[in-house]
Backbone as JSON, one array per atom type, in Angstrom:
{
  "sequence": "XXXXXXXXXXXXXXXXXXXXXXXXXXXXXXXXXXXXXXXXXXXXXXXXXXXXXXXXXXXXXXXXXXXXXXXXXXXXXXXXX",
  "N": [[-169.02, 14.6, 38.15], [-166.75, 16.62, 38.68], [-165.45, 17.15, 41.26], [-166.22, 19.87, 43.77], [-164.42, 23.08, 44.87], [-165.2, 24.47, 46.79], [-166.39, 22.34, 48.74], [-164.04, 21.5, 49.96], [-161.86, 22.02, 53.24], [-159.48, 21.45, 54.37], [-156.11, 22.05, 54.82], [-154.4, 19.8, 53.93], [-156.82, 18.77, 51.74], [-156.58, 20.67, 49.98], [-154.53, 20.3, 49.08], [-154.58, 17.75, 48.17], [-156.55, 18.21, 46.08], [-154.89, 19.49, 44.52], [-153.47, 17.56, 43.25], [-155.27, 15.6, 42.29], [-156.06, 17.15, 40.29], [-154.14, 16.56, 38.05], [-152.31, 17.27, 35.68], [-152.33, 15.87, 32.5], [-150.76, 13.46, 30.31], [-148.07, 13.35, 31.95], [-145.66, 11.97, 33.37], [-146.4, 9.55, 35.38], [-148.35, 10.98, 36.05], [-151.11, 9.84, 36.42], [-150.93, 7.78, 38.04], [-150.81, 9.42, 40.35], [-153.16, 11.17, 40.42], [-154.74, 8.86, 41.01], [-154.48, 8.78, 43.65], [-155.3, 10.89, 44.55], [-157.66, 10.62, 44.03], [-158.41, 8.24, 45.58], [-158.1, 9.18, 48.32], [-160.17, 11.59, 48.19], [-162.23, 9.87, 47.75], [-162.84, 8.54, 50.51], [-162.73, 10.59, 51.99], [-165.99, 10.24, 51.63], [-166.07, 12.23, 48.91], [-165.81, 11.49, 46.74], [-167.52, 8.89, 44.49], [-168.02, 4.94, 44.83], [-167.71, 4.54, 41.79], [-166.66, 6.55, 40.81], [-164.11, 6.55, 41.44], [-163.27, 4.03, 40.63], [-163.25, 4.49, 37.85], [-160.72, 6.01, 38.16], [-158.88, 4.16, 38.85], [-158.64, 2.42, 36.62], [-157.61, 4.1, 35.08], [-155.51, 4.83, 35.98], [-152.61, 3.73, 35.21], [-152.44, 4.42, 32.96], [-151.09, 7.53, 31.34], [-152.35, 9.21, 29.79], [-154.1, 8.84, 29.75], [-157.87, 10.67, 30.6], [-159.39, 10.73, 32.94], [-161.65, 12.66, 33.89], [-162.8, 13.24, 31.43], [-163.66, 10.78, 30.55], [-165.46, 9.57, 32.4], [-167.54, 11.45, 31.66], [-167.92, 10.52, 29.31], [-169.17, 8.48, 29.7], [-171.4, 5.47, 29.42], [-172.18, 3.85, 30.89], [-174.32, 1.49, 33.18], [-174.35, 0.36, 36.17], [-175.96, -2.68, 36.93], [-178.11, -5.13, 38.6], [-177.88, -8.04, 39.14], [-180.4, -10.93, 38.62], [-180.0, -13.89, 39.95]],
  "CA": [[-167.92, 14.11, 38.93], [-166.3, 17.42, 39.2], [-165.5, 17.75, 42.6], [-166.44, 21.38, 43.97], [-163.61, 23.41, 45.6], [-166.36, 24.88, 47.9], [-166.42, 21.38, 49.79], [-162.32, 21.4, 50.41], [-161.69, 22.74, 54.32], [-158.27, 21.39, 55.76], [-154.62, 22.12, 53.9], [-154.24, 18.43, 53.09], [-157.92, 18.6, 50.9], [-156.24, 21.41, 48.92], [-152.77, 19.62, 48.31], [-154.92, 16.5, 47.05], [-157.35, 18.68, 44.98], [-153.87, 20.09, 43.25], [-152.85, 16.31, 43.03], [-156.1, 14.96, 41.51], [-156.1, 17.69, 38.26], [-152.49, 16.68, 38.0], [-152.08, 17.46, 33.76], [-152.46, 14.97, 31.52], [-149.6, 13.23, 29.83], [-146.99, 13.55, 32.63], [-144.92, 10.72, 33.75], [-146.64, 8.58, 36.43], [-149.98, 11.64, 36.51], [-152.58, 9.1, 36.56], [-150.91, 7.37, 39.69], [-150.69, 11.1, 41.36], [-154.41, 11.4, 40.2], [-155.75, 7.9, 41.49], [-153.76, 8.44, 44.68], [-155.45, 11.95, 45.63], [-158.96, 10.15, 44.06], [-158.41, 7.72, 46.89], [-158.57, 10.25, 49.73], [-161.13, 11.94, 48.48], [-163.5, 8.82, 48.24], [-161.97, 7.88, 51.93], [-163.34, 11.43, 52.81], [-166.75, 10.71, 51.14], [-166.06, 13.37, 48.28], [-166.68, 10.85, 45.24], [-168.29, 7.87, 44.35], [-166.7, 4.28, 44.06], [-167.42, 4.25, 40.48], [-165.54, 7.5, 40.3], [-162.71, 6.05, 42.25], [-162.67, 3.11, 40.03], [-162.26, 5.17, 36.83], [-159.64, 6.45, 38.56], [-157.81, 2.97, 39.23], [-158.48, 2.21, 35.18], [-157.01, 5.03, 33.73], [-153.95, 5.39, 36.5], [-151.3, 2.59, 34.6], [-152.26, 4.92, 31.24], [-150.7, 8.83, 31.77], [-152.94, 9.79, 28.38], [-156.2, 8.82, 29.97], [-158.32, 11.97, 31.33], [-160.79, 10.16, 33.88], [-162.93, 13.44, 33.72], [-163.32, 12.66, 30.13], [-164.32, 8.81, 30.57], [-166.35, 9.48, 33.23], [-168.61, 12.47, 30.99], [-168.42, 9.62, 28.37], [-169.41, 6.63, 30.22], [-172.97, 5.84, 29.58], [-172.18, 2.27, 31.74], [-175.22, 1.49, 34.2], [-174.76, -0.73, 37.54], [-177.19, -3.24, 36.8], [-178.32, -5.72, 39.62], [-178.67, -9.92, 38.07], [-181.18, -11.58, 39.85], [-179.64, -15.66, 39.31]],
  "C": [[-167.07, 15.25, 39.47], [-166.66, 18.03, 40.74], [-165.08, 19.34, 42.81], [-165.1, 22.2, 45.22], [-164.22, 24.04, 46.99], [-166.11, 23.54, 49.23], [-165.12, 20.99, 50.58], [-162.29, 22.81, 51.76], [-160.2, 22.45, 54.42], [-157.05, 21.79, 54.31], [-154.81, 20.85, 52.93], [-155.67, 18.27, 51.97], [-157.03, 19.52, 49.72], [-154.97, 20.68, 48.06], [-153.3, 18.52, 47.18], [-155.19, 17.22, 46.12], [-156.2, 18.94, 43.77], [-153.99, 18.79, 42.78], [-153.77, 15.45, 41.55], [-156.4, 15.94, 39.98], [-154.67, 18.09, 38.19], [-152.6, 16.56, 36.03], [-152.06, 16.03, 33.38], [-151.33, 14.52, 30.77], [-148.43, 13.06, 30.74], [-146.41, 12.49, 33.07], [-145.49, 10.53, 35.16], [-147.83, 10.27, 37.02], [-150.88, 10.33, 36.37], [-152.07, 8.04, 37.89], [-151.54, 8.34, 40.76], [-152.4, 11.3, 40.98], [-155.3, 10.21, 40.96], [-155.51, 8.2, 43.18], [-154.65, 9.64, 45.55], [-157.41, 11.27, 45.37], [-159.41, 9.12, 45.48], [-158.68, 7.88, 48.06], [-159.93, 10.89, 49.77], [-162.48, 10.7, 48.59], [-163.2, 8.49, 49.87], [-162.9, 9.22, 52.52], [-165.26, 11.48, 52.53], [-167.21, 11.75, 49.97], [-166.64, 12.94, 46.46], [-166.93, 9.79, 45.48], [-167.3, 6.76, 44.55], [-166.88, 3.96, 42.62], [-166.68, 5.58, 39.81], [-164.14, 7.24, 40.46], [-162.17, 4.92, 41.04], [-162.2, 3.41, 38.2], [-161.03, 5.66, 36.76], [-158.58, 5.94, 38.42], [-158.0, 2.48, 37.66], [-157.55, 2.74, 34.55], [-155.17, 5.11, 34.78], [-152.53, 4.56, 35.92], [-151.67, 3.81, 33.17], [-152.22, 6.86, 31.55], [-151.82, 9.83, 31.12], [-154.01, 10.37, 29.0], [-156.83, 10.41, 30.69], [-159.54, 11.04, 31.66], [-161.67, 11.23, 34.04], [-163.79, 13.17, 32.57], [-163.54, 11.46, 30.34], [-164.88, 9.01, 30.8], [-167.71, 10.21, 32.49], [-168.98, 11.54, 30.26], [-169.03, 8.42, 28.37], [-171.22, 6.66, 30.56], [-173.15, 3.92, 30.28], [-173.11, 2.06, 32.76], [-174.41, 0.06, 35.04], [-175.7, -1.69, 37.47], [-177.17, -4.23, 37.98], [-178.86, -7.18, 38.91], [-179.17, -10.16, 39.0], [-180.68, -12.97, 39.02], [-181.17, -16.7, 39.93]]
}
């Protein structure tokens, strides 16, 4: 999931990138983290099941969505009804 600083061109990519490894613990970081995750899926940069770890963990300041995401052994499965 670690998005590569290599792929960041314009100002505004860099401001998010700060945004999205906003520290852990901080009052209302996991908004400031879903908010720059947002853009970058918008630019193509992550997935939406990265995005949506994103929107899990952003109501909880604690959470580290890098850590979930390394830990998440959750598959996509497809039901046929």
């Amino acid at each position: 999931m670690t998005l590569k600083k290599t792929l960041l061109k314009t100002e505004e990519d860099f401001t998010q990138y700060e945004f999205l490894n906003t520290p852990i613990n901080i009052t209302k970081s996991g908004y400031t983290r879903y908010g720059a995750a947002m853009y970058f899926f918008n630019r193509g940069f992550i997935s939406e099941k990265t995005l949506e770890i994103y929107r899990i963990c952003c109501k909880f300041d604690h959470y580290n969505p890098v850590e979930i995401e390394k830990n998440s052994k959750t598959e996509i499965r497809k039901v046929n009804l």
